[in-house]
LUMSEGU-343840 format. One record per atom (N, C-alpha, C): residue number from 1; atom name; x, y, z. Coordinates in nm, 2 decimals, always signed. Last residue first. Layout:
fidren,zagu,px,py,pz
NUM,CA,X,Y,Z
...
end
This chain:
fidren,zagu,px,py,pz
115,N,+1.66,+0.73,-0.71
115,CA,+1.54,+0.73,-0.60
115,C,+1.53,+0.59,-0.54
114,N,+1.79,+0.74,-0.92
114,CA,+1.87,+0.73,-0.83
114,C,+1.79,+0.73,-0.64
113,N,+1.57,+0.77,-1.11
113,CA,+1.63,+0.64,-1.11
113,C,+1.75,+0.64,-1.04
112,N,+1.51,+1.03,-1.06
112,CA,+1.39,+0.93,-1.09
112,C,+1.46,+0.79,-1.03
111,N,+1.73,+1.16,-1.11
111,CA,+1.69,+1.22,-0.97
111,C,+1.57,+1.07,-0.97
110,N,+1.76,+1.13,-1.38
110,CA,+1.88,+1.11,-1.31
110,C,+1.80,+1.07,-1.19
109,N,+1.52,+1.25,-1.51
109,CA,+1.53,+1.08,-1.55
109,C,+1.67,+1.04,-1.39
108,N,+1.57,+1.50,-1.46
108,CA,+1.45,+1.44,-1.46
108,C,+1.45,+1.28,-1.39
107,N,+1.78,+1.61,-1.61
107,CA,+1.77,+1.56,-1.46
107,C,+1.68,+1.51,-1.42
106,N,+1.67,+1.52,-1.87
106,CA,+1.81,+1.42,-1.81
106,C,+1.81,+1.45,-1.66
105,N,+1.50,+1.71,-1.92
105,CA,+1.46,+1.52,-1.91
105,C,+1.54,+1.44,-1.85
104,N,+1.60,+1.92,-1.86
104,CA,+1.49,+1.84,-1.78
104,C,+1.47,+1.74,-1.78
103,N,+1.80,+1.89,-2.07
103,CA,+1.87,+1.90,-1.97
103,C,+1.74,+1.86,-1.82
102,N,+1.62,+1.93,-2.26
102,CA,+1.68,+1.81,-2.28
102,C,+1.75,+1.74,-2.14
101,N,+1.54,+2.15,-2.21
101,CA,+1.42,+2.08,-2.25
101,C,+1.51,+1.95,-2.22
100,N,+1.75,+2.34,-2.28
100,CA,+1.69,+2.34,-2.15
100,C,+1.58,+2.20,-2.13
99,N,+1.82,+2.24,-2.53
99,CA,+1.89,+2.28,-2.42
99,C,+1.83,+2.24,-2.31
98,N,+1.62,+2.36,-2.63
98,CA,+1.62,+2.27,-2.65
98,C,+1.71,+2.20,-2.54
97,N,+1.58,+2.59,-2.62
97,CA,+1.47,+2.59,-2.58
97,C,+1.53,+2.43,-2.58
96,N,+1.83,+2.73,-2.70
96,CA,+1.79,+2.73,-2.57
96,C,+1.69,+2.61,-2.51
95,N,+1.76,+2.65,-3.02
95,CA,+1.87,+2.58,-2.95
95,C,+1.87,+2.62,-2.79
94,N,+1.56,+2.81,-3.03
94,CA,+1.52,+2.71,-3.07
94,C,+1.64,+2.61,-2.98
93,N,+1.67,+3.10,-3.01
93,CA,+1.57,+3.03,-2.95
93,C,+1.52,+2.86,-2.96
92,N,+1.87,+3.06,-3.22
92,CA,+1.91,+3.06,-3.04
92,C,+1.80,+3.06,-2.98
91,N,+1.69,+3.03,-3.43
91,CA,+1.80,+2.94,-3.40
91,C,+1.84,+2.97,-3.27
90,N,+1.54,+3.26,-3.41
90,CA,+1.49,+3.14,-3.42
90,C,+1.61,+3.07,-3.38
89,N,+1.73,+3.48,-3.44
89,CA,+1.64,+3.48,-3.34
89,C,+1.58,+3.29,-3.32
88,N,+1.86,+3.40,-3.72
88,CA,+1.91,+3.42,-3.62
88,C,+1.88,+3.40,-3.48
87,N,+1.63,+3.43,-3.87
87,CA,+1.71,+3.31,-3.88
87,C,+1.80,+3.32,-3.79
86,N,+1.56,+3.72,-3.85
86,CA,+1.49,+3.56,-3.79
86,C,+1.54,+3.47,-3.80
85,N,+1.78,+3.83,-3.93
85,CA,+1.74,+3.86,-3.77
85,C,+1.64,+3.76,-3.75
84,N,+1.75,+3.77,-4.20
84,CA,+1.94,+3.74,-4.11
84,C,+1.85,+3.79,-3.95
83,N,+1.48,+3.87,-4.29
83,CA,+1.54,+3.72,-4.27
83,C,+1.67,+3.70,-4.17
82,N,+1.54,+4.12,-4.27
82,CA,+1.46,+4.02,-4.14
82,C,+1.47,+3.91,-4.11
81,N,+1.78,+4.16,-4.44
81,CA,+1.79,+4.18,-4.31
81,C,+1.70,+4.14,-4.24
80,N,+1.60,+4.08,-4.68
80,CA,+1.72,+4.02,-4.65
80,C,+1.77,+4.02,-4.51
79,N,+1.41,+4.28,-4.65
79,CA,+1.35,+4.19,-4.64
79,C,+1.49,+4.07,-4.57
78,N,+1.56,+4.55,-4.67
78,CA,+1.49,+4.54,-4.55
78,C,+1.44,+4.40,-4.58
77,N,+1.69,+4.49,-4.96
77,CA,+1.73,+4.48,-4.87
77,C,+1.68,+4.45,-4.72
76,N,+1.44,+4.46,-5.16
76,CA,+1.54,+4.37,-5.11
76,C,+1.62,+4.37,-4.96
75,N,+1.31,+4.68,-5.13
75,CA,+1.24,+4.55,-5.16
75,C,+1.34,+4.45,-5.08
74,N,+1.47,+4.94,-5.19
74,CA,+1.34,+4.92,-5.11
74,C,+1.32,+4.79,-5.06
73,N,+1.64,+4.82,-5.33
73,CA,+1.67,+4.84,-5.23
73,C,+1.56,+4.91,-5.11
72,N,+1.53,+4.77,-5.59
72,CA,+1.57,+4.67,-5.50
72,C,+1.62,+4.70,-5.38
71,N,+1.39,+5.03,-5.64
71,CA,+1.33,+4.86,-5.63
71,C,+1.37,+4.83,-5.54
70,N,+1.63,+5.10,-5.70
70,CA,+1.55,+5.18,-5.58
70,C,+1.44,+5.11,-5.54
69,N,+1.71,+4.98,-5.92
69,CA,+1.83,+4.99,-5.78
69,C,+1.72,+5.04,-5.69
68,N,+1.49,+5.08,-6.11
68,CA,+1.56,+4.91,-6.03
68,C,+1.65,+4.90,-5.93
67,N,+1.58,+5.32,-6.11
67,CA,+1.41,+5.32,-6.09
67,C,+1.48,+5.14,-6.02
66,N,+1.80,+5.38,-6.24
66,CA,+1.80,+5.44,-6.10
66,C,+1.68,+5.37,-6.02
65,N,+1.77,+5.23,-6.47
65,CA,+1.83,+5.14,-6.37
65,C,+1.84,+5.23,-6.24
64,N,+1.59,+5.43,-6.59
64,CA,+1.56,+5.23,-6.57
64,C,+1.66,+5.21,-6.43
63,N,+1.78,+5.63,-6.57
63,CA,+1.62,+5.66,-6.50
63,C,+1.60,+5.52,-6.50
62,N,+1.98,+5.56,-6.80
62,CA,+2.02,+5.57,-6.63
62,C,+1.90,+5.56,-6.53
61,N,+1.95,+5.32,-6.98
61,CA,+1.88,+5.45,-6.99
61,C,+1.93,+5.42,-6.82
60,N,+2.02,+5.11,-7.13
60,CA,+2.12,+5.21,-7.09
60,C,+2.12,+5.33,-7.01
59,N,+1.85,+4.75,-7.09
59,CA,+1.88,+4.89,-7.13
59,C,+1.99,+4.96,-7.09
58,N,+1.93,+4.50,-7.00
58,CA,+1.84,+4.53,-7.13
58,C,+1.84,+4.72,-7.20
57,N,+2.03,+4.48,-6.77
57,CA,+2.13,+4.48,-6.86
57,C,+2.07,+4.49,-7.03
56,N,+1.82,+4.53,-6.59
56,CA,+1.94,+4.66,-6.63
56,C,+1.99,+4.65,-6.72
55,N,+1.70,+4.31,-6.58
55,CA,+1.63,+4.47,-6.69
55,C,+1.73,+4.54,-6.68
54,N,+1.84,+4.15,-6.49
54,CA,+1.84,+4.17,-6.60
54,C,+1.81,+4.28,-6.69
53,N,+1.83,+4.24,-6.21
53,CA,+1.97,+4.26,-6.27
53,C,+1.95,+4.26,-6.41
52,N,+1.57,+4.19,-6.15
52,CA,+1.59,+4.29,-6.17
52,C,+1.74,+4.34,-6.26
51,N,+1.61,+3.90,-6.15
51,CA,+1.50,+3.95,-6.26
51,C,+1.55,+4.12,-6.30
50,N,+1.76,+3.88,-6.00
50,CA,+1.78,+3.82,-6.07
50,C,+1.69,+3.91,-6.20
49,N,+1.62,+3.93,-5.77
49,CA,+1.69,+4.02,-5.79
49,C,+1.75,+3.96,-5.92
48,N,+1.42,+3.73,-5.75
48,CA,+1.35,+3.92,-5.80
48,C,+1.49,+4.00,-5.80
47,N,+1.58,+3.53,-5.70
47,CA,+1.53,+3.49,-5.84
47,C,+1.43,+3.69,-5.90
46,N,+1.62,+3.60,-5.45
46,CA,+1.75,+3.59,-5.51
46,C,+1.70,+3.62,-5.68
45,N,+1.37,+3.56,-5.34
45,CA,+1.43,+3.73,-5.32
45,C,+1.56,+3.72,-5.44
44,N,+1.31,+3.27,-5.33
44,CA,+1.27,+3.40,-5.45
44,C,+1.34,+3.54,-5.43
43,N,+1.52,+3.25,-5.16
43,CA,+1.52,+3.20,-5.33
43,C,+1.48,+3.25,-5.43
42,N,+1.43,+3.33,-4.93
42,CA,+1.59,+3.35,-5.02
42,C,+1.56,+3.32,-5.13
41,N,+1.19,+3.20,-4.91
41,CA,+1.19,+3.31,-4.93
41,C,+1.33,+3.37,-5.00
40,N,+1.32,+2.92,-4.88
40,CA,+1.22,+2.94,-4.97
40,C,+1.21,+3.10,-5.01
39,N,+1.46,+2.94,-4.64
39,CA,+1.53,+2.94,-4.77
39,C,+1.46,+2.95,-4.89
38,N,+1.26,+3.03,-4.47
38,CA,+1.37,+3.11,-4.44
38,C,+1.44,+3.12,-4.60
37,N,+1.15,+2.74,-4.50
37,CA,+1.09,+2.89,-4.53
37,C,+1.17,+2.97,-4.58
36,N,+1.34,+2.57,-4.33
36,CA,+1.30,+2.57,-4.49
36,C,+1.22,+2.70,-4.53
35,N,+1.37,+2.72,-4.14
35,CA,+1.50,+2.73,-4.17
35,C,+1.43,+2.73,-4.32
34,N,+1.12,+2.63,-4.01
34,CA,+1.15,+2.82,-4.02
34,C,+1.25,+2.82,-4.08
33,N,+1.11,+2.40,-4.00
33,CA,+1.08,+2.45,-4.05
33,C,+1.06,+2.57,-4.13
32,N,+1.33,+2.36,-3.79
32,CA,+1.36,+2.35,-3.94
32,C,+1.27,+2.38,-4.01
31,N,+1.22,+2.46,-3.56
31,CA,+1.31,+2.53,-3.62
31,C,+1.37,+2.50,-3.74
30,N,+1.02,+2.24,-3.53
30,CA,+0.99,+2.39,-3.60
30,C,+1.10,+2.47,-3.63
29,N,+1.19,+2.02,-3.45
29,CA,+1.11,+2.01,-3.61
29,C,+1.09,+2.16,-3.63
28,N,+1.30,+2.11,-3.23
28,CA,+1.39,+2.10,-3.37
28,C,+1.31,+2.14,-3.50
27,N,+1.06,+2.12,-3.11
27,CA,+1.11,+2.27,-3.08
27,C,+1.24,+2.22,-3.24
26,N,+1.00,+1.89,-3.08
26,CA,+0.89,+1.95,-3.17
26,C,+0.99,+2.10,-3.17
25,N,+1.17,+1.74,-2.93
25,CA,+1.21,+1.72,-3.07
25,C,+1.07,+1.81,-3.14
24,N,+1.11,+1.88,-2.69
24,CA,+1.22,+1.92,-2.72
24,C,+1.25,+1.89,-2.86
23,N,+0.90,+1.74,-2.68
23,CA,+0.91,+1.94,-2.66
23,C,+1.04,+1.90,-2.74
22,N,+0.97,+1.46,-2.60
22,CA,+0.90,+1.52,-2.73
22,C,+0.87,+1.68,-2.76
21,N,+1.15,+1.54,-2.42
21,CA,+1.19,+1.44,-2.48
21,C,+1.11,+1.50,-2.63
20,N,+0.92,+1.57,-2.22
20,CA,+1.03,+1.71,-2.20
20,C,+1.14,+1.63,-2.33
19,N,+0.76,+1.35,-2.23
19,CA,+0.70,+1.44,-2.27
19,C,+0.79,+1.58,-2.26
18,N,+0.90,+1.16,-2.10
18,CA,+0.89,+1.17,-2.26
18,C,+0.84,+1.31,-2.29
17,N,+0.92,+1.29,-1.86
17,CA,+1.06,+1.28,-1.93
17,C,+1.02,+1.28,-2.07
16,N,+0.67,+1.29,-1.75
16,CA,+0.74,+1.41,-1.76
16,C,+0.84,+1.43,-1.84
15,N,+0.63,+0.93,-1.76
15,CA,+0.54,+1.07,-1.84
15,C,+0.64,+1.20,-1.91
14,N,+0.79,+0.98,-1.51
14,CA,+0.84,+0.92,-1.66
14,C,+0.76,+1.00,-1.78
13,N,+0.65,+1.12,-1.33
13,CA,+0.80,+1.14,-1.39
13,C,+0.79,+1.09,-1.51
12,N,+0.43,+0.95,-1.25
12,CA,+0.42,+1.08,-1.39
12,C,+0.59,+1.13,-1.42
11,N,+0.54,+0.71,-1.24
11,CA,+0.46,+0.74,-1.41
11,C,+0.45,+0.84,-1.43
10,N,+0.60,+0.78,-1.01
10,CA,+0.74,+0.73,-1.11
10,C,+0.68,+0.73,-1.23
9,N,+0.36,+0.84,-0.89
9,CA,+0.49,+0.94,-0.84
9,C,+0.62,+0.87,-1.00
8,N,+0.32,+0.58,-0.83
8,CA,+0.21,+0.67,-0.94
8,C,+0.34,+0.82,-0.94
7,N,+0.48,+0.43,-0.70
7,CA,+0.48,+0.37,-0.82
7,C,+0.41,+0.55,-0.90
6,N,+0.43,+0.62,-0.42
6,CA,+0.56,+0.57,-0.51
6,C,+0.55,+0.56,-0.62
5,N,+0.16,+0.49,-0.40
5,CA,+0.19,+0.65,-0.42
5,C,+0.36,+0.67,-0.52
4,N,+0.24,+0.22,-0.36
4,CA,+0.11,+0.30,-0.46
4,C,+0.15,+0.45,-0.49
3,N,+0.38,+0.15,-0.14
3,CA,+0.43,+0.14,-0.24
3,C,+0.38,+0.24,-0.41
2,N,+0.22,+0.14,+0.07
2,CA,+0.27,+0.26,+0.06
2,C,+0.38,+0.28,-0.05
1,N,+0.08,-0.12,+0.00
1,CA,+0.00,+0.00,+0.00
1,C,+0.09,+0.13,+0.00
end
């Protein structure tokens, strides 16, 4: 009988561990998520600047290419830089969160099975 409490005390730990085990692999999956996006958007930003570089090279007229540089540096740049600050932000959040997540399970599991 005073074993009961014990035993139910070790399922929810364990419980606790899978479930600080599965955070922790949902917190990878989403950060690659954000990574594939991240590079989906590169791609196209790369393929509008692509686009743009060409109309330059279709004409001479300086007003085209003042009008495409001002495109792209409307367009381009401030986008390029959210990306480098989300891909940034995400990844040290992602790698904290994981960290920390992993480091629960493992004291978790230590403190469980040295009981």
């Amino acid at each position: 009988m005073l074993s009961t409490p014990v035993g139910i005390t070790g399922v929810f730990l364990e419980n606790g561990i899978h479930a600080a085990d599965l955070a922790a692999s949902a917190v990878g999956l989403t950060s690659a998520a954000i990574m594939g996006i991240d590079g989906q958007i590169r791609n196209a930003l790369g393929g509008v600047n692509a686009l743009l570089e060409a109309g330059r090279t279709l004409t001479d007229a300086a007003l085209i290419d003042g009008i495409l540089t001002a495109v792209q540096g409307i367009v381009s740049a401030p986008v390029t830089a959210a990306l480098a600050g989300i891909d940034r932000l995400s990844a040290t959040i992602a790698r904290a969160a994981t960290i920390t997540l992993t480091r629960l399970g493992d004291s978790t599991s230590t403190a469980w099975r040295s009981s």
